[in-house]
KOLSE-122885 format. One line per field, with one value per residue (C-alpha): residue in one letter; x, y, z. Coordinates in pm, whole numbers, padded with zeros to 5 digits. Last residue first. Layout:
BEGIN
code	[A:...]
u	[X:...]
v	[Y:...]
w	[Z:...]
END
This chain:
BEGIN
code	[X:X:X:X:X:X:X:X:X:X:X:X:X:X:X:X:X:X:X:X:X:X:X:X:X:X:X:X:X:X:X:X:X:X:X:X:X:X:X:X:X:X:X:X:X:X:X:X:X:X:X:X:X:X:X:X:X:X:X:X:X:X:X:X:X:X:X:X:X:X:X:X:X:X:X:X:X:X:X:X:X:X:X:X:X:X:X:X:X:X:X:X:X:X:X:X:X:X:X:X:X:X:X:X:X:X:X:X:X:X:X:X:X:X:X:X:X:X:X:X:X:X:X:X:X:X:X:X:X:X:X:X:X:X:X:X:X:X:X:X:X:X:X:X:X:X:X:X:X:X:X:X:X:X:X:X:X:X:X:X:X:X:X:X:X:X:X:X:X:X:X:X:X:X:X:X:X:X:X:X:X:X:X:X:X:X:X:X:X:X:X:X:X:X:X:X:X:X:X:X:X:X:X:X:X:X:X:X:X:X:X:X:X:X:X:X:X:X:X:X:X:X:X:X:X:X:X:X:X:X:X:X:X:X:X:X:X:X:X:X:X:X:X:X:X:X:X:X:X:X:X:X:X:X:X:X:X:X:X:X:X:X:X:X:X:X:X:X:X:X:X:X:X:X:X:X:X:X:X:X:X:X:X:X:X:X:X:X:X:X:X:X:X:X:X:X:X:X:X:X:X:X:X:X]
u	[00043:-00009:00139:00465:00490:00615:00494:00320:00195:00518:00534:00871:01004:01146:00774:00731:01012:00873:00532:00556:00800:00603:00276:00522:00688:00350:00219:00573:00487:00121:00288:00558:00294:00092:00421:00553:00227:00151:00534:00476:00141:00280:00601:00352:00205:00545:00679:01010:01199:00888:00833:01199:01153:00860:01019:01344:01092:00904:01242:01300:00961:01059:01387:01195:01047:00877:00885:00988:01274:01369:01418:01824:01946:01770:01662:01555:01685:01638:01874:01866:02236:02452:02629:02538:02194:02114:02442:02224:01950:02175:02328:01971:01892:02159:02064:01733:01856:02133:01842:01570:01756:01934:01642:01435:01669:01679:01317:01332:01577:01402:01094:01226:01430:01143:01230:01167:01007:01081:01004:00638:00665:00597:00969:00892:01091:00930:00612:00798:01036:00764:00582:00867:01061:00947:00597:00714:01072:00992:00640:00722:01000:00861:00585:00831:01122:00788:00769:01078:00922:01113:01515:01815:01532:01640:01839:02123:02126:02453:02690:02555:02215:02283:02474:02196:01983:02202:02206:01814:01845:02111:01980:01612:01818:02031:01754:01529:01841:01822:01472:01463:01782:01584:01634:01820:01621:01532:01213:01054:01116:01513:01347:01251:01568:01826:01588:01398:01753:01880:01531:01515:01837:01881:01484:01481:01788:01596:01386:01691:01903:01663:01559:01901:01939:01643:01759:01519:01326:01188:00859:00801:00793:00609:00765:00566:00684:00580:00718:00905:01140:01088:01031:00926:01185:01406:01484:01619:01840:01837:02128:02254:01877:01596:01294:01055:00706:00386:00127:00057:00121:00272:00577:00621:00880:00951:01157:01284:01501:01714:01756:01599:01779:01525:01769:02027:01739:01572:01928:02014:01680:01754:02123:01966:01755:02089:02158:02043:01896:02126:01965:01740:01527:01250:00983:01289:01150:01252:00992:00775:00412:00163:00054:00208:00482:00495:00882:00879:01150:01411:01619:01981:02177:02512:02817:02987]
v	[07688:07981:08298:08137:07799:07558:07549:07876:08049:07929:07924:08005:07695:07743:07760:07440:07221:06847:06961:07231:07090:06758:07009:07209:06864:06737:07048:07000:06651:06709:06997:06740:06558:06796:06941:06578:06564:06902:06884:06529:06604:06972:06759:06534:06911:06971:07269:07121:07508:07615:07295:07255:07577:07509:07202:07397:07623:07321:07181:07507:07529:07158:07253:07560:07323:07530:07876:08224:08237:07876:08053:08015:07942:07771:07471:07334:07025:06673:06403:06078:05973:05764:06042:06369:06560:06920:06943:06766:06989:07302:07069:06991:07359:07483:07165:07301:07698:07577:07375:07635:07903:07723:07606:07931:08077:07836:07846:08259:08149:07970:08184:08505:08283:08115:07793:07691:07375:06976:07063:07096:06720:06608:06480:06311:06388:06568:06306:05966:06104:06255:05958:05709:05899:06136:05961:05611:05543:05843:05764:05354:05365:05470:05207:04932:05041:05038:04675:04636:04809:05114:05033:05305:05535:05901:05905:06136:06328:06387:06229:05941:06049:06378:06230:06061:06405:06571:06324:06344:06742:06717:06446:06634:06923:06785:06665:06935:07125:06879:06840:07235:07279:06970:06627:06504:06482:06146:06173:06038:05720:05896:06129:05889:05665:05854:06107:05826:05646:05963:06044:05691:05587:05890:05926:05541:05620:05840:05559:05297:05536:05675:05299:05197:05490:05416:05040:04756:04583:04222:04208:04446:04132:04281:04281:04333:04427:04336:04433:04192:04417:04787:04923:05326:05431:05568:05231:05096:05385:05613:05735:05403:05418:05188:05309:05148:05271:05347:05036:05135:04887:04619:04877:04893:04714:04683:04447:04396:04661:04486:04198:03852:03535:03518:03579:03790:04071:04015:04065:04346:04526:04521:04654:04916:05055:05144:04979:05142:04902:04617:04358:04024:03880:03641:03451:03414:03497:03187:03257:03567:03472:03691:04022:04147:03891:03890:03953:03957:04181:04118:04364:04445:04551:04687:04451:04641]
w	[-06085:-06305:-06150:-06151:-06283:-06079:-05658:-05673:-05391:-05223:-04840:-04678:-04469:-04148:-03979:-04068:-04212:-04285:-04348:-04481:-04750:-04808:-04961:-05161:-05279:-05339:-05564:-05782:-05818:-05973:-06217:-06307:-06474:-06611:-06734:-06916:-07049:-07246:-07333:-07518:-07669:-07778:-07930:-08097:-08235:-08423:-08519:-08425:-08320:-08148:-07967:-07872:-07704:-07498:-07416:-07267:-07095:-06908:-06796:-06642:-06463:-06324:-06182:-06058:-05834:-05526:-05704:-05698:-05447:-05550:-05906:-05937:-05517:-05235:-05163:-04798:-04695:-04682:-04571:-04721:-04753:-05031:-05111:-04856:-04968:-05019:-05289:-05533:-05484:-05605:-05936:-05996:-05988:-06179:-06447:-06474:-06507:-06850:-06963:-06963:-07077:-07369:-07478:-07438:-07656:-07968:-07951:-07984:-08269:-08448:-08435:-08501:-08807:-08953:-09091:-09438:-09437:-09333:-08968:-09101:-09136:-09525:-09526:-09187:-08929:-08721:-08703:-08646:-08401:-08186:-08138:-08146:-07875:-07701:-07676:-07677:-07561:-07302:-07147:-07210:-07033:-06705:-06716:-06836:-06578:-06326:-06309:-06113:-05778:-05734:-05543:-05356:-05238:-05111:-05495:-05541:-05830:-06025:-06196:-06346:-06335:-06439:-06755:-06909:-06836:-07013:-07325:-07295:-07391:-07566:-07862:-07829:-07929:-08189:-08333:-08368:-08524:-08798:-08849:-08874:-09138:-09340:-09408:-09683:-10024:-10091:-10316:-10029:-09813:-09772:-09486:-09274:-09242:-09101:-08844:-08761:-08621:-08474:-08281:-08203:-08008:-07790:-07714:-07581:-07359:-07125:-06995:-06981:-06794:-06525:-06429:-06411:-06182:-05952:-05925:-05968:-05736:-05729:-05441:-05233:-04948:-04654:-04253:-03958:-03632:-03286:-03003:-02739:-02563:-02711:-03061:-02988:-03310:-03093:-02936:-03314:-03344:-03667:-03822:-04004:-04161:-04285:-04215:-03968:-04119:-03878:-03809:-03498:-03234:-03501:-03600:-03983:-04199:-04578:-04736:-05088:-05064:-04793:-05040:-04971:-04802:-04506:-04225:-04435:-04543:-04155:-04006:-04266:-04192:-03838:-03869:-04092:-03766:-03605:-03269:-02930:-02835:-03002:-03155:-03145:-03419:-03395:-03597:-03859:-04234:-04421:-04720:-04651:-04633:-04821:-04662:-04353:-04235:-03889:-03667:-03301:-03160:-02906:-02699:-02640:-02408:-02537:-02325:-02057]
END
């Protein structure tokens, strides 16, 4: 017995999509991806491109092997509208061009800086800044490859620039320029109690951040989108302790740099994974209810 199938009325929402068909039919009980690969094929965009919502109430039509096109409420003749997102760009690409700014910089600063002086070599402090700032962005590199999972395959294409400028800027060029500097703080003595309490909280705070990505990794199947609820090193205590760890690691790299464009850097890189801790809490109770154990705190405990 053949699958019965329905047929939809496609809109554009916004400005005109080029080639988009005024009609598409599919199996009811059909994933919702087969939809998005009709309009994609039908119009000659990419399935990232396009986004579609339901004409009766406006709600999202995600794109999803797992989810059937009658469970979304679509029936014979609905309407749907479909926007152009315009060019996209891949989450991971994104991920390695941002953190890649750091990698090149810090070494290249780091050569040429000190020799503008009286060209003694850099210092025991400059050096040890750089190898962490080197390991800290040469994890994350690596983490991308081998480790998150994305929910969304594409971000708008624009945002590589935005993204990139936070890192190849202010952890990179910014702080660069000022540790290394032969009149840099860095370039003195060090103070071992100090040193080495940075050293610490380095270690601590990557060793726990990559814990916790390697614990949210294993939340989600490859390729899948899947949520789940974390568990494991500091989930007990906080919402992201992914992002308290990061925090740490900074925290360190600030005492070891003794730098305050490494304050400006930490200062924004937690305000900003502050704001995204509070959503996840917030997207948490919502999507699990009464499963879900409230945090107080959704990334620093007893602070935020």
């Amino acid at each position: 017995m053949a699958a019965q199938k329905l047929t939809l009325t496609v809109r554009p929402r916004g400005k005109p999509v080029k080639k988009l068909p005024e009609e598409v039919s599919l199996p009811t009980n059909g994933p919702t991806s087969e939809l998005y690969n009709q309009l994609a094929l039908k119009s000659g965009n990419t399935i990232h491109r396009l986004r579609v919502t339901k004409g009766s109430d406006g709600s999202f039509v995600p794109n999803s092997k797992d989810l059937s096109i009658n469970s979304t409420g679509l029936r014979e003749q609905s309407t749907i509208y479909v926007k152009d997102l315009g060019p996209q760009i891949a989450w991971r690409t994104v991920f390695l061009v941002e953190y890649l700014g750091p990698l090149l910089l810090h070494p290249l600063l780091y050569l040429i800086l000190p020799s503008t002086s009286n060209g003694s070599g850099p210092s025991y402090l400059q050096t040890l800044t750089l190898t962490l700032v080197c390991l800290h962005f040469a994890k994350r590199e690596l983490e991308t490859l081998f480790i998150h999972r994305f929910s969304s395959a594409t971000m708008p294409a624009f945002n590589i620039f935005k993204n990139s400028a936070h890192y190849w800027l202010l952890s990179g060029l910014n702080m660069a320029y000022w540790i290394y500097l032969p009149s840099a703080p860095a370039a003195r003595e060090s103070d071992p109690l100090i040193t080495y309490t940075g050293l610490a909280m380095f270690a601590i705070g990557e060793f726990g951040n990559l814990s916790n990505h390697l614990t949210l990794r294993n939340l989600r199947s490859s390729g899948g989108a899947e949520r789940g609820i974390p568990q494991g090193l500091g989930f007990g205590m906080v919402t992201c302790p992914n992002y308290m760890f990061e925090t740490l690691a900074w925290v360190g790299i600030t005492l070891v740099s003794w730098s305050w464009s490494t304050v400006l850097f930490a200062v924004v890189a937690t305000v900003q994974m502050a704001a995204w801790a509070k959503k996840k809490e917030t997207r948490y109770r919502k999507d699990f209810g009464g499963k879900y154990q409230k945090k107080r705190f959704s990334m620093l405990p007893g602070i935020w």
